[in-house]
Structure formats: C-alpha cells, structure tokens
ZABA-302890 format. One record per atom (N, C-alpha, C): residue in one letter; x, y negated, z. Coordinates in pm, 1 decimal, decimal comma, always signed. Each point is the difference from the previous one (the first is absolute). Last residue first. Example, Ala and Ser with C-alpha at 12.3 -4.5 7.8 and 13.67 -1.06 7.14 Angstrom:
<atoms>
type->S; xx->+1285,0; yy->+225,0; zz->+708,0
type->S; xx->+82,0; yy->-119,0; zz->+6,0
type->S; xx->-77,0; yy->-109,0; zz->+73,0
type->A; xx->+29,0; yy->+572,0; zz->-7,0
type->A; xx->-89,0; yy->-119,0; zz->+0,0
type->A; xx->+90,0; yy->-120,0; zz->+0,0
</atoms>
This chain:
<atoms>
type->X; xx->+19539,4; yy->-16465,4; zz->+7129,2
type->X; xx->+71,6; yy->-54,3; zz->+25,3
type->X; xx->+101,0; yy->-32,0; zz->-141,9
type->X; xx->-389,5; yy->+240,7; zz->+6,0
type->X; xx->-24,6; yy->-109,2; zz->+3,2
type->X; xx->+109,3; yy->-77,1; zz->+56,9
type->X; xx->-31,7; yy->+435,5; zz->-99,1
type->X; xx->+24,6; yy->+0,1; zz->-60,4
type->X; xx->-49,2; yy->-159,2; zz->-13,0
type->X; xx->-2,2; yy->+269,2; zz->+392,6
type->X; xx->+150,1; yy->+5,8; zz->-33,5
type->X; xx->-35,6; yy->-93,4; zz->-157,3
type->X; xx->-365,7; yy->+16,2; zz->+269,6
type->X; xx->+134,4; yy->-89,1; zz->+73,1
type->X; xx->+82,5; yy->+18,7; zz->-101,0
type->X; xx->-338,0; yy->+257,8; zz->-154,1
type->X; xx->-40,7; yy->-118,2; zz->+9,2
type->X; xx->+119,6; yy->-95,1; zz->+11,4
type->X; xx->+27,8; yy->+470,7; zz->+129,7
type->X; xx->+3,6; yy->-49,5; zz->-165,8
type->X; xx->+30,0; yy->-136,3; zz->-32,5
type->X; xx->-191,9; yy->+139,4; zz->+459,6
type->X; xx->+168,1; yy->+20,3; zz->-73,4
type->X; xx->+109,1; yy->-25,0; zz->-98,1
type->X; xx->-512,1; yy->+39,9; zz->+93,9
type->X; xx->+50,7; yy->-165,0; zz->+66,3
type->X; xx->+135,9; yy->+54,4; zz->-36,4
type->X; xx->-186,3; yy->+357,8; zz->-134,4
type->X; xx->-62,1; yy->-105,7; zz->-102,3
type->X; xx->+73,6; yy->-123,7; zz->+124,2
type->X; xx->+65,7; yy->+365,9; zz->+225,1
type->X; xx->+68,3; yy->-4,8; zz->-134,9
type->X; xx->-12,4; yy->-101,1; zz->-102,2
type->X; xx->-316,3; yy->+104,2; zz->+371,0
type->X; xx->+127,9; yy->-94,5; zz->+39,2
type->X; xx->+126,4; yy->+10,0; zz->-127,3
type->X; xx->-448,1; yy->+146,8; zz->-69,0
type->X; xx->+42,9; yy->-119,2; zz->-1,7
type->X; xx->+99,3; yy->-61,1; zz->+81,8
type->X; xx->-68,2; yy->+470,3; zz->-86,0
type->X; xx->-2,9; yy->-40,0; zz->-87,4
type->X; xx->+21,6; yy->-197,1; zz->-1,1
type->X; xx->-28,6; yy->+212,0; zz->+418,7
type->X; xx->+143,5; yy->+39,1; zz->-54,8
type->X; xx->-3,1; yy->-59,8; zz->-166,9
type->X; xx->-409,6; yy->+41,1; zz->+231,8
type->X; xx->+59,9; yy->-88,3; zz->+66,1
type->X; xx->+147,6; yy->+50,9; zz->-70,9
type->X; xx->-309,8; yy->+260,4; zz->-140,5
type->X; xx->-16,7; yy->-87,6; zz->-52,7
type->X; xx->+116,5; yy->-138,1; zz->+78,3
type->X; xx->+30,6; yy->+405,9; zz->+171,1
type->X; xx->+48,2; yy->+19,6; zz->-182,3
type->X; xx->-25,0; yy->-120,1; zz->-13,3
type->X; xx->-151,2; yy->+78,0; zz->+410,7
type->X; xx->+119,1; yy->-22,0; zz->-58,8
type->X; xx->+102,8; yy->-43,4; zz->-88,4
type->X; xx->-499,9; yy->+134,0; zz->+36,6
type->X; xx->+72,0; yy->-138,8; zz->+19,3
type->X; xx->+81,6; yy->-17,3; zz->+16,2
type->X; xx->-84,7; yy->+422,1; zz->-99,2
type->X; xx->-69,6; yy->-39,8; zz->-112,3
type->X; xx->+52,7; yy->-196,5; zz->+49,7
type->X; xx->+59,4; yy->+336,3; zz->+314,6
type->X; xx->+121,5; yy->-22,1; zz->-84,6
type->X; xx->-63,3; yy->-56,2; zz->-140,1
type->X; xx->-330,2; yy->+41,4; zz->+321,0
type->X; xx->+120,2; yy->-96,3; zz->+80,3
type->X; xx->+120,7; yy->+12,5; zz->-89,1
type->X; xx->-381,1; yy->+254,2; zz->-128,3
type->X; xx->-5,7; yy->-148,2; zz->+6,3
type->X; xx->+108,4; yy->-98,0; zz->+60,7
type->X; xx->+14,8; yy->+506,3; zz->+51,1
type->X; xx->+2,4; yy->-40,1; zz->-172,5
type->X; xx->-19,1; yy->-163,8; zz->+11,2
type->X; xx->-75,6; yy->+215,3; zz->+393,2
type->X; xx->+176,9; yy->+11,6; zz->-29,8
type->X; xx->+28,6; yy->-109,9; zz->-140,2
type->X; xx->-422,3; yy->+123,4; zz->+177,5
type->X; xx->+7,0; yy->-115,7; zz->+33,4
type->X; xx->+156,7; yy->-52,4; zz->-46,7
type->X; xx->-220,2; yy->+429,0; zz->-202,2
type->X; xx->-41,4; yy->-170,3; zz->-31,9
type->X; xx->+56,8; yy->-94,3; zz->+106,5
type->X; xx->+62,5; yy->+516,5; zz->+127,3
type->X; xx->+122,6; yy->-88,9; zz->-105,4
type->X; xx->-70,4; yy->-125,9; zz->-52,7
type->X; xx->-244,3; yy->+273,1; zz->+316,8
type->X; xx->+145,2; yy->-35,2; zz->+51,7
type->X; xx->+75,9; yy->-58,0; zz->-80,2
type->X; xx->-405,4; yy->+118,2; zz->-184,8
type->X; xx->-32,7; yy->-117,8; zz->+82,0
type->X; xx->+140,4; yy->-40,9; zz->+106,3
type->X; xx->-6,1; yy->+341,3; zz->-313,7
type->X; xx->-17,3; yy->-110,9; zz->-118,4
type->X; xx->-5,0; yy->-109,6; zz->+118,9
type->X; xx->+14,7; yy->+499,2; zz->+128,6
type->X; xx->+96,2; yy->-112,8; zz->-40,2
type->X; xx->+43,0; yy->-146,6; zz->-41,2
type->X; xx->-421,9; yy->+226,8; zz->+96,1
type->X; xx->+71,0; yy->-3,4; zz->+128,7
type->X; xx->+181,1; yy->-49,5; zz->+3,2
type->X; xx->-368,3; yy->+112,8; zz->-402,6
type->X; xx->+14,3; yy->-133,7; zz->+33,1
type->X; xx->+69,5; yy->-23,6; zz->+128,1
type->X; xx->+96,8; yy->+406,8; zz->-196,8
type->X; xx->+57,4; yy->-110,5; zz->-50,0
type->X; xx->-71,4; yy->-130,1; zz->+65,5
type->X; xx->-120,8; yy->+411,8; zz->+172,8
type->X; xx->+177,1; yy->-57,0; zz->+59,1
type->X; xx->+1,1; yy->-121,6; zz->-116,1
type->X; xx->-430,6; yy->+165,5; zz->-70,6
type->X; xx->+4,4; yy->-84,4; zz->+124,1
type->X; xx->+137,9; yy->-39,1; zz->+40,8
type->X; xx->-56,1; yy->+236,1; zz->-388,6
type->X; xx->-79,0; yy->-120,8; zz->+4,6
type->X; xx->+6,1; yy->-88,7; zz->+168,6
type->X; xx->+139,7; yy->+467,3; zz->-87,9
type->X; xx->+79,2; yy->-84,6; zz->-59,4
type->X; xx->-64,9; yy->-129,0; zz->-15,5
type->X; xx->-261,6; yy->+258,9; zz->+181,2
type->X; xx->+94,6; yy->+28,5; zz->+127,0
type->X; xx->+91,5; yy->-113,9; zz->-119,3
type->X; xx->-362,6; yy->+131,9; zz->-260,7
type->X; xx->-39,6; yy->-44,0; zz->+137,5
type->X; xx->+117,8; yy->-16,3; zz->+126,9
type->X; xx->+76,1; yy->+280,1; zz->-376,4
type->X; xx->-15,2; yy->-157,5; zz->-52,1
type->X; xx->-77,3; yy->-59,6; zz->+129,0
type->X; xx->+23,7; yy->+423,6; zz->+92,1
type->X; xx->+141,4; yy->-66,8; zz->-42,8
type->X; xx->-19,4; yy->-150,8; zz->-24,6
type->X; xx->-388,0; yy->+238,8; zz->+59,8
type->X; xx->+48,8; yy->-23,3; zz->+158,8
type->X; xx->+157,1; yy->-50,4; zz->-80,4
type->X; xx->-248,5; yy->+127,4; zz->-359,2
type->X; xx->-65,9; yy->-93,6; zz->+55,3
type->X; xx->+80,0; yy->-37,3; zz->+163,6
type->X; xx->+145,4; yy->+333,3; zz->-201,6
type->X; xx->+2,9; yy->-95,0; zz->-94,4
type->X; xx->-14,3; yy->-123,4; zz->+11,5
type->X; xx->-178,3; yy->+392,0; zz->+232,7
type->X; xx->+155,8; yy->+20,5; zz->-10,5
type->X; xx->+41,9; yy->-142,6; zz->-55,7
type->X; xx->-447,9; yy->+119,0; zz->-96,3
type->X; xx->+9,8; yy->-19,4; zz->+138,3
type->X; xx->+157,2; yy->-38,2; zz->+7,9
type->X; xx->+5,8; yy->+232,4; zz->-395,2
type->X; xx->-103,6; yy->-187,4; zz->+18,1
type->X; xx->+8,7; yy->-30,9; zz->+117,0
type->X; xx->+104,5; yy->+439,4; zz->-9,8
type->X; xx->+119,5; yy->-64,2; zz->-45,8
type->X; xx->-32,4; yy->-172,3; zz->-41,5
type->X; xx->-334,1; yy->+283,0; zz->+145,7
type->X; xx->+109,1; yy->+50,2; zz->+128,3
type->X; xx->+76,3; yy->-81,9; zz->-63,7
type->X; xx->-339,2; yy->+79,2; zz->-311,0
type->X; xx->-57,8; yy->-84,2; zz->+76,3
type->X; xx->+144,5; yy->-13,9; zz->+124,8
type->X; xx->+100,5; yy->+339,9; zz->-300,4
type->X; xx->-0,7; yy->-186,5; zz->-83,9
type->X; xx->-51,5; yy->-87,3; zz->+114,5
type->X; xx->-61,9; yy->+445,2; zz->+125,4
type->X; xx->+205,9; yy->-43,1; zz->+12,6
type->X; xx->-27,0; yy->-165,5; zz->-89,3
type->X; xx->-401,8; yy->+273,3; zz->+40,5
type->X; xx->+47,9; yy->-84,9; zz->+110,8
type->X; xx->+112,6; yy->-35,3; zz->+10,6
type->X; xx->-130,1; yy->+142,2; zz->-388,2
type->X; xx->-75,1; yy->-125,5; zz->+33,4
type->X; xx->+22,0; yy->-9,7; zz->+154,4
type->X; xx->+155,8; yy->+387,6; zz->-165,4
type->X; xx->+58,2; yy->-123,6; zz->-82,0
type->X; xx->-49,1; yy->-94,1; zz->-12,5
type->X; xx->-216,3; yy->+358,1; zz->+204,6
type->X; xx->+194,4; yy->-2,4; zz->+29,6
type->X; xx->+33,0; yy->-118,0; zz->-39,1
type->X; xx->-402,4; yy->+135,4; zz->-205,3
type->X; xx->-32,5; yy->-56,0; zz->+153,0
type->X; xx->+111,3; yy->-29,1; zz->+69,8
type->X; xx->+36,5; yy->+197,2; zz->-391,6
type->X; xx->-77,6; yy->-156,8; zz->-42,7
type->X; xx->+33,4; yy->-23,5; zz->+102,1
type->X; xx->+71,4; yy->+471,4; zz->+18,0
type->X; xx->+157,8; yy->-97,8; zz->-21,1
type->X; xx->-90,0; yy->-152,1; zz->-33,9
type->X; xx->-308,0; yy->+308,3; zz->+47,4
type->X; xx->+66,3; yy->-47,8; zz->+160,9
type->X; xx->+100,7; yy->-27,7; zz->-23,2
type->X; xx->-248,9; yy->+54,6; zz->-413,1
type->X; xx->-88,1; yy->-76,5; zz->+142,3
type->X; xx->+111,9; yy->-30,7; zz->+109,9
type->X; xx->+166,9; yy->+343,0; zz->-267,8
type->X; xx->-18,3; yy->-145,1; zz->-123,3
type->X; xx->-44,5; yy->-137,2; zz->+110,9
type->X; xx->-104,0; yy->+487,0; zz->+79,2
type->X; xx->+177,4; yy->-50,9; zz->+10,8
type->X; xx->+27,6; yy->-123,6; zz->-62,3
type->X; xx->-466,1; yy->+134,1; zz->-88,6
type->X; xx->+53,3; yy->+16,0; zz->+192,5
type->X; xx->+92,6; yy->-30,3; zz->+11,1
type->X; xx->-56,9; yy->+88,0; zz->-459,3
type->X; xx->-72,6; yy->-148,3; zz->+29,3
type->X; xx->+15,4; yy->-21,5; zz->+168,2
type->X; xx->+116,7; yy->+442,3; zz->-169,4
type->X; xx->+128,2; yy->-115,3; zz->-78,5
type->X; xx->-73,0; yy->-132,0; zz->+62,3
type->X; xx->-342,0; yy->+321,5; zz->+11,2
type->X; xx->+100,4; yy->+53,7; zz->+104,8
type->X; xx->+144,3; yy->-134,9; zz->+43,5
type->X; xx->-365,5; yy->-43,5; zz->-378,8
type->X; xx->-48,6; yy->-53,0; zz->+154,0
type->X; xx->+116,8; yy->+66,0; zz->+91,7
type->X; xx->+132,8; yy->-113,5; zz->-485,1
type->X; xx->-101,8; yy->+54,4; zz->+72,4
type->X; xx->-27,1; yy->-38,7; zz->+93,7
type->X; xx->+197,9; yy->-320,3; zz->-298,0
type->X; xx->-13,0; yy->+102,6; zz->+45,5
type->X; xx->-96,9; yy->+82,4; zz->+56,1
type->X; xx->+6,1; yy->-495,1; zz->-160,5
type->X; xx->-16,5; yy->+101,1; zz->-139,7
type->X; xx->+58,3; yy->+169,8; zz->+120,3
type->X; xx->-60,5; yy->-380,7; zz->+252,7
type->X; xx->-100,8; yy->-3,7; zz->-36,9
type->X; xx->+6,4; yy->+121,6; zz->-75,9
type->X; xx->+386,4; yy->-93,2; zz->+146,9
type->X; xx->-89,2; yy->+51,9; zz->+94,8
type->X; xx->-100,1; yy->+0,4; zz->-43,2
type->X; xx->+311,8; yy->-274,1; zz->-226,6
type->X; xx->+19,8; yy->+129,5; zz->-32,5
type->X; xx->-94,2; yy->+83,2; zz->+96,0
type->X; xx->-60,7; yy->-474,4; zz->+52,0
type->X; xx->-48,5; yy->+66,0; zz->-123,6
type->X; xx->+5,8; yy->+159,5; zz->-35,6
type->X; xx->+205,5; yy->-169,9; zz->+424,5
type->X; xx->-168,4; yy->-27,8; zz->-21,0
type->X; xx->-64,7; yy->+78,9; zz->-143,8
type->X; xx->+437,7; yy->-117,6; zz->+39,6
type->X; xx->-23,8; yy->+155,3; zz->+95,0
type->X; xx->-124,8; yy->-1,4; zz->+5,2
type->X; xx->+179,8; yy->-418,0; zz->-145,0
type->X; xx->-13,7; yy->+111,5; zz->-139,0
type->X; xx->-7,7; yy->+148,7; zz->+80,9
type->X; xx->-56,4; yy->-342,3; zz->+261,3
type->X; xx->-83,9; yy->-47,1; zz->-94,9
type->X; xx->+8,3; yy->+109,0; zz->-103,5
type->X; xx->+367,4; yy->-38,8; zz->+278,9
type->X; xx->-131,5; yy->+76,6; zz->+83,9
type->X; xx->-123,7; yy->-31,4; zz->-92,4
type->X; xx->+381,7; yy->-187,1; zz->-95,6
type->X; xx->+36,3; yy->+149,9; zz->-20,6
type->X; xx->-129,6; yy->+44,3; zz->+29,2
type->X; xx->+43,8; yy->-452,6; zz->+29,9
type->X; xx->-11,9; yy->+27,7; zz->-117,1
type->X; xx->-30,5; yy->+197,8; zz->-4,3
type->X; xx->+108,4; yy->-207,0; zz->+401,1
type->X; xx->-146,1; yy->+19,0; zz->-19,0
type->X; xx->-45,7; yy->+2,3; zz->-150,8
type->X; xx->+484,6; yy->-0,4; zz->+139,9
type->X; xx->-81,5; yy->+74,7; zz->+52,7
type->X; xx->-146,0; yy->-22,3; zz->-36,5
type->X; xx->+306,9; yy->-307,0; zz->-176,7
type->X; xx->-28,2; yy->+95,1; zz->-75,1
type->X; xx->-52,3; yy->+147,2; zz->+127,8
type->X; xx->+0,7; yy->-414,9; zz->+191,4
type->X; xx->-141,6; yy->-43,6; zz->-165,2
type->X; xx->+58,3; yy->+159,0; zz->-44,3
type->X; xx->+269,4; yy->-47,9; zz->+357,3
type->X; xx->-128,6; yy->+34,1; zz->+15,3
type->X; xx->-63,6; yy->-19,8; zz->-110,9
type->X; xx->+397,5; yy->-129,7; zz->-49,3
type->X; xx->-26,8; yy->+116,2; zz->+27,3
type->X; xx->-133,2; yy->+73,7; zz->+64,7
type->X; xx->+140,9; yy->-468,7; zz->-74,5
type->X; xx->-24,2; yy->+39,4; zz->-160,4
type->X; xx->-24,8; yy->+198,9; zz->+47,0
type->X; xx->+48,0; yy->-277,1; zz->+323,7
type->X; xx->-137,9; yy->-13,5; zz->-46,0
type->X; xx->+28,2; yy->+67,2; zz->-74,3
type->X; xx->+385,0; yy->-12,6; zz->+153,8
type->X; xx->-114,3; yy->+121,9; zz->+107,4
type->X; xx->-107,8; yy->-47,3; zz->-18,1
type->X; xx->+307,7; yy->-266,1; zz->-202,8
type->X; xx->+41,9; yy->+146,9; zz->-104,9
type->X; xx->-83,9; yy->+60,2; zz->+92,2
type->X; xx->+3,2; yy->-412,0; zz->+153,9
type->X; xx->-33,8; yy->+26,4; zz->-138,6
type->X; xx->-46,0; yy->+136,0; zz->-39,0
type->X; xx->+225,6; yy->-117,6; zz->+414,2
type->X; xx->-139,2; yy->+33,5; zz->-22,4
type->X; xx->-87,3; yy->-10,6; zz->-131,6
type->X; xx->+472,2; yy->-59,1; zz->-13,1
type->X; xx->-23,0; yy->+144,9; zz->+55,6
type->X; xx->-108,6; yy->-36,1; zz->+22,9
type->X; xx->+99,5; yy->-361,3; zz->-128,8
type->X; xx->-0,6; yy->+56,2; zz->-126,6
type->X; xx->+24,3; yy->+155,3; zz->+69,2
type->X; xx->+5,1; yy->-334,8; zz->+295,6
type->X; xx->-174,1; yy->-67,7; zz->-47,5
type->X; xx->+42,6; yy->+122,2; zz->-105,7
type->X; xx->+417,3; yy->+12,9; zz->+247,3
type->X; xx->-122,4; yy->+52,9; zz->+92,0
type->X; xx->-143,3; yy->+21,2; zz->-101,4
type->X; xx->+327,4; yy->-240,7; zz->-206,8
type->X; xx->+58,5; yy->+172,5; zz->+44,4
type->X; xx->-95,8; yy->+39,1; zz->+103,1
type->X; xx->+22,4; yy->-439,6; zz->-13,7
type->X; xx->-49,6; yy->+35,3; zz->-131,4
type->X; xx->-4,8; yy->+179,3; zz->+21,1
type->X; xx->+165,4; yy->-240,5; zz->+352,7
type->X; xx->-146,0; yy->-2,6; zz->-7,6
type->X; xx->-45,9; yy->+53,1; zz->-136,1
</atoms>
C-alpha cells in the first residue's frame, strides 16, 4: 500500500510540475510574437488536456485502489479478530500454566 500512496505521490508531484511548466509557457507566450505566441497557445492547450487526462487517470486509480483495499480489509477484519482472540486466549492459557507449574 505504501508503494502504491508514494507512486501517486510522485503523479501529484508530476502534475504540480506540469502546470508549473505551463505557467512559465504562459509567461514566455506573452513576451513573443504573435506568430511564436499561436505555437505556444496550442502546445498550452495540449498540455492542459494531457494534465486534465492524467488527473482524471489518477483520480479513477486511486478510486479503484481504495475500494480493493476496503474490499480487502472487510474479508480480512473478521479473520483478524478471531486470531486477535486466539492470541489472547492462548496468552492466558499460558499465564494458568505458569501459574500451576510455579505454585506447586
């Protein structure tokens, strides 16, 4: 799960630096001409739908991993409680064990 939460990390941290880029294509577009400023425009427009496409993307992942985990989580809690009393039942049969052997 970690390895999963720290790859969507790194596909935020990658988008923040896409729209960083595009912020500074903005600026540089402003200071060009108008011909250079057209080619400038439709790589913006490229690159705001691939950011918006790869969010979407992102969003449906983490959305799908969220659901197998709680779909896991609910097949494995009942598992988990019953060896959680186990444990505990075993812990005190050891403790009466103890007990006998070191009271005789």
């Amino acid at each position: 799960m970690k390895k999963e939460k720290s790859t969507i990390d790194e596909i935020e941290d990658v988008l923040q630096e896409i729209g960083e880029k595009i912020e500074e294509l903005v600026k540089k577009g402003e200071e060009a001409g108008k011909e250079a400023k057209v080619e400038i425009d439709k790589k913006l427009s490229e690159l705001r739908e691939n950011k918006t496409t790869l969010e979407e993307e992102l969003k449906k992942g983490k959305d799908l991993l969220e659901k197998e985990f709680k779909s896991q989580k609910e097949k494995i809690d009942p598992r988990l409680e019953e060896s959680k009393n186990h444990l505990a039942e075993g812990l005190k049969q050891i403790g009466l064990a103890l007990k006998a052997l070191f009271m005789k």
